[in-house]
N, C-alpha and C positions, 0 to 999 in steps of 0.2 A: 318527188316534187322539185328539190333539185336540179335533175336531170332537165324535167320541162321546162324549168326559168331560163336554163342554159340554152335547151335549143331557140327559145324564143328572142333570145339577145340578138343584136346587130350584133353581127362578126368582129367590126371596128374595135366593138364593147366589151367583148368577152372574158378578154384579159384583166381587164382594171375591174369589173363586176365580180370575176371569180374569186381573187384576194379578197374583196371586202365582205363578200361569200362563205370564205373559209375562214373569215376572223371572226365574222358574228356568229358561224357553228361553234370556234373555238373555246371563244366566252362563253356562249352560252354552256357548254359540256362542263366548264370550270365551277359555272354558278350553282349548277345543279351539283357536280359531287360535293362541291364548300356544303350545300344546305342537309344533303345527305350527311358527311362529317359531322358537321354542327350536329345533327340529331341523333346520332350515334354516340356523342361523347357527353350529351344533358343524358341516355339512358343510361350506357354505363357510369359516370356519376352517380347516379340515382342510385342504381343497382350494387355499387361498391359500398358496403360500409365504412366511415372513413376510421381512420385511427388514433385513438384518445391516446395523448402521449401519457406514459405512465410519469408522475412526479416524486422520485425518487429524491430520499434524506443523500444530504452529502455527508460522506465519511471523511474525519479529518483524518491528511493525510500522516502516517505513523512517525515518517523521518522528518516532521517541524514541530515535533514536543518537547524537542528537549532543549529546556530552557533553565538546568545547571541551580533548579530553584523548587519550593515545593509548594504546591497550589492548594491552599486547603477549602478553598470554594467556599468561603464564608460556613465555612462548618463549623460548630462548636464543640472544640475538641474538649473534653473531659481532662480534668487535669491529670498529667502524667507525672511519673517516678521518670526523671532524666537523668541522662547522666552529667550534663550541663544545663544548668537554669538557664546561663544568660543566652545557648542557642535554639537553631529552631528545634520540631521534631526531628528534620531533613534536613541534612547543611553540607555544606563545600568541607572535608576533613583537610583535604589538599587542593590546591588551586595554584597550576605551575605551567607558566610561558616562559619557553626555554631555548635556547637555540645553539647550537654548540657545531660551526662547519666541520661537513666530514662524518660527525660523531651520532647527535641526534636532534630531531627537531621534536620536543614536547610541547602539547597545549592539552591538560590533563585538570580536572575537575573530578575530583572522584567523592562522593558522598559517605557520610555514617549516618544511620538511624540512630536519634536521640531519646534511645527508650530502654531504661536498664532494667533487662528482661534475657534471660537464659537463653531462649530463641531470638533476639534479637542479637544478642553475643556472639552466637553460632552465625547470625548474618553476617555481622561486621566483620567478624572474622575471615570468609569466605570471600568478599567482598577485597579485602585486606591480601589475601593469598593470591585471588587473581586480579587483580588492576594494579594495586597500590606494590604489590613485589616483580611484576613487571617495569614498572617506573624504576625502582630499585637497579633491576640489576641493566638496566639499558644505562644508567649515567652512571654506573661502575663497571661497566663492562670494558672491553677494550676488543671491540670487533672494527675491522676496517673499512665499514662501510655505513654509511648511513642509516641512521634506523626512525622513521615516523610515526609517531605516536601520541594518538590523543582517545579522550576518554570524557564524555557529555552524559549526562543524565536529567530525568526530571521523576517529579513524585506527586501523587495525588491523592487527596482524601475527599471519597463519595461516601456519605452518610460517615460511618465508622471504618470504611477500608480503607488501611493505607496501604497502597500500591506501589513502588521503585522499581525503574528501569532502566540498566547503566548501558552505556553502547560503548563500542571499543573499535578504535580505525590502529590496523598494525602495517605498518610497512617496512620490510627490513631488506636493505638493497635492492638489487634487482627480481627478489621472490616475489609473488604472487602477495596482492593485499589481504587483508581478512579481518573482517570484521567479525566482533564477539557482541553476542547481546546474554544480558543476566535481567532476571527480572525476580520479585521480591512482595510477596503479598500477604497483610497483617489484619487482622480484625483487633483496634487499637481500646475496642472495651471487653471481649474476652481476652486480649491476651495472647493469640494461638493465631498461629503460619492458616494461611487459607490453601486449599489445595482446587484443581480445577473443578471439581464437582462442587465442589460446596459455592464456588463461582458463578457456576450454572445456575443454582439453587435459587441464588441472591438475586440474579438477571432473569430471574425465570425464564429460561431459557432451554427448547427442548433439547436434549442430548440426541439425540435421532438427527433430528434439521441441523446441528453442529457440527454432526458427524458427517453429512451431506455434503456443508459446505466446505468442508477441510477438506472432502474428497475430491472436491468441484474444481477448488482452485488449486492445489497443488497436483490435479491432475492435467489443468489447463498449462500450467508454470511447465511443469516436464514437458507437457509437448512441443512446448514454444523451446527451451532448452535442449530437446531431440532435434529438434530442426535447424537449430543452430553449431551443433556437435556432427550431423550430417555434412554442411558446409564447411568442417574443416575449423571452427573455432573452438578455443579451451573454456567450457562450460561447466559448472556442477552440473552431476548428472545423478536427478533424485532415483531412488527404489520403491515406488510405491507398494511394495508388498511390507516398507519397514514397520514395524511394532509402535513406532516411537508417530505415527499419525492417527494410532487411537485415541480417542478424545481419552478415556482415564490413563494414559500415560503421555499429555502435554503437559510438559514442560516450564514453558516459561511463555505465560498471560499477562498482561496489563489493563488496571481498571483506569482506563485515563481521562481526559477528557469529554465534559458530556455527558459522565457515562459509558464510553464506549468500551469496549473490553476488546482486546486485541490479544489473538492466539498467535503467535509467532513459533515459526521454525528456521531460528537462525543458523545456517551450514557453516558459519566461522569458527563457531563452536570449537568445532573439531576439524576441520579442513581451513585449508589457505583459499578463502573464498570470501566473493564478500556477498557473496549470494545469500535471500534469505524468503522464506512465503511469510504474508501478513494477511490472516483472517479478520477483519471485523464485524464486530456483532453491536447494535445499536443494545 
């Protein structure tokens, strides 16, 4: 049809008719594929189911609890045997901003449980040997070089558990930093140290699905840490075959905030690192 309108044109005309020719083929070709598009992306539309965002609880984050103070959540604590009346259950035993050029820089809070109790003795004590004889021998020491040292806690009472958990930043000269975490959990109307099962018990919480999630993220953390030890930087570098991430030999838990109970595997521990995995469980 084309063809014929062309041959029927005055010659003169041909030119100026052909452009206005091939611009109204043009549009029109546009019009039709838009309306085809258009009808193509109302079926797939249709045809996709869309997706319900899932409304996940926020976990509070582990390293903003420690608030050097003990939260008892408007619990009614039962009266206790203390060893001080006039303090709390949890309290500051030392509290030292210190600064000495060259020598050391301390900002040190370190807690006693105020429960005079045989197991709690055995805490203080522990408590005592590693933070507070640290501080010790850093400001009678006479090493040449700088040493930075601070020590944060906080404590929690959910229903009758009382929970403490101290953190520790160590930096001595130019060594690698490392951080120490201690954590401390009490059932303040029996009497008796909680252990992680009996944790579970309380958070009814299935040891299976626990054990899941300890494998989940500290097997996500190592690969992100492989990846990074590939390229050449000094990383902790976990063993997931270790013993020490079966749920009945963790460590050191915290009932904190909320509720939340947080399973940590702090590497400062025992290594110059300030590497650490943080499970939480609602």
């Amino acid at each position: 049809m084309i063809i014929k309108m062309l041959n029927d044109m005055p010659i003169n005309n041909q030119k100026k008719d052909i452009k206005r020719i091939i611009l109204f083929v043009v549009i029109g070709v546009i019009c039709v594929v838009s309306i085809i598009l258009a009808v193509l992306f109302q079926v797939l539309q249709q045809a996709t189911p869309k997706e319900v965002p899932v409304q996940q609880e926020e976990i509070i984050d582990f390293s903003s609890v420690f608030d050097n103070t003990l939260n008892d959540q408007e619990y009614a604590i039962k009266p206790l045997k203390k060893l001080s009346d006039e303090q709390n259950v949890v309290y500051s035993r030392f509290d030292i901003n210190e600064k000495v050029d060259g020598k050391f820089d301390l900002n040190i809070k370190i807690p006693v449980i105020n429960i005079d109790n045989l197991d709690i003795a055995t805490i203080n004590k522990e408590i005592d040997n590693i933070f507070v004889q640290k501080a010790r021998e850093i400001i009678t020491g006479e090493q040449e070089y700088e040493i930075i040292y601070t020590v944060e806690y906080t404590a929690y009472i959910n229903s009758n558990i009382l929970s403490l958990v101290i953190r520790s930043s160590l930096k001595e000269g130019s060594s690698a930093q490392r951080i120490m975490v201690k954590t401390y959990t009490y059932n303040i109307t029996t009497n008796e140290i909680i252990d992680i099962n009996e944790m579970l018990s309380i958070k009814q919480l299935n040891k299976e699905n626990v054990q899941n999630e300890i494998n989940n993220v500290v097997t996500k953390n190592a690969k992100e840490a492989q990846n990074l030890i590939n390229l050449g930087y000094d990383v902790y570098e976990r063993n997931l075959t270790d013993k020490m991430y079966q749920v009945d030999n963790v460590e050191n838990f915290f009932y904190g905030p909320e509720g939340i109970l947080y399973i940590i595997y702090p590497y400062g521990n025992n290594s110059y690192t300030t590497e650490m995995d943080i499970v939480p469980f609602r």
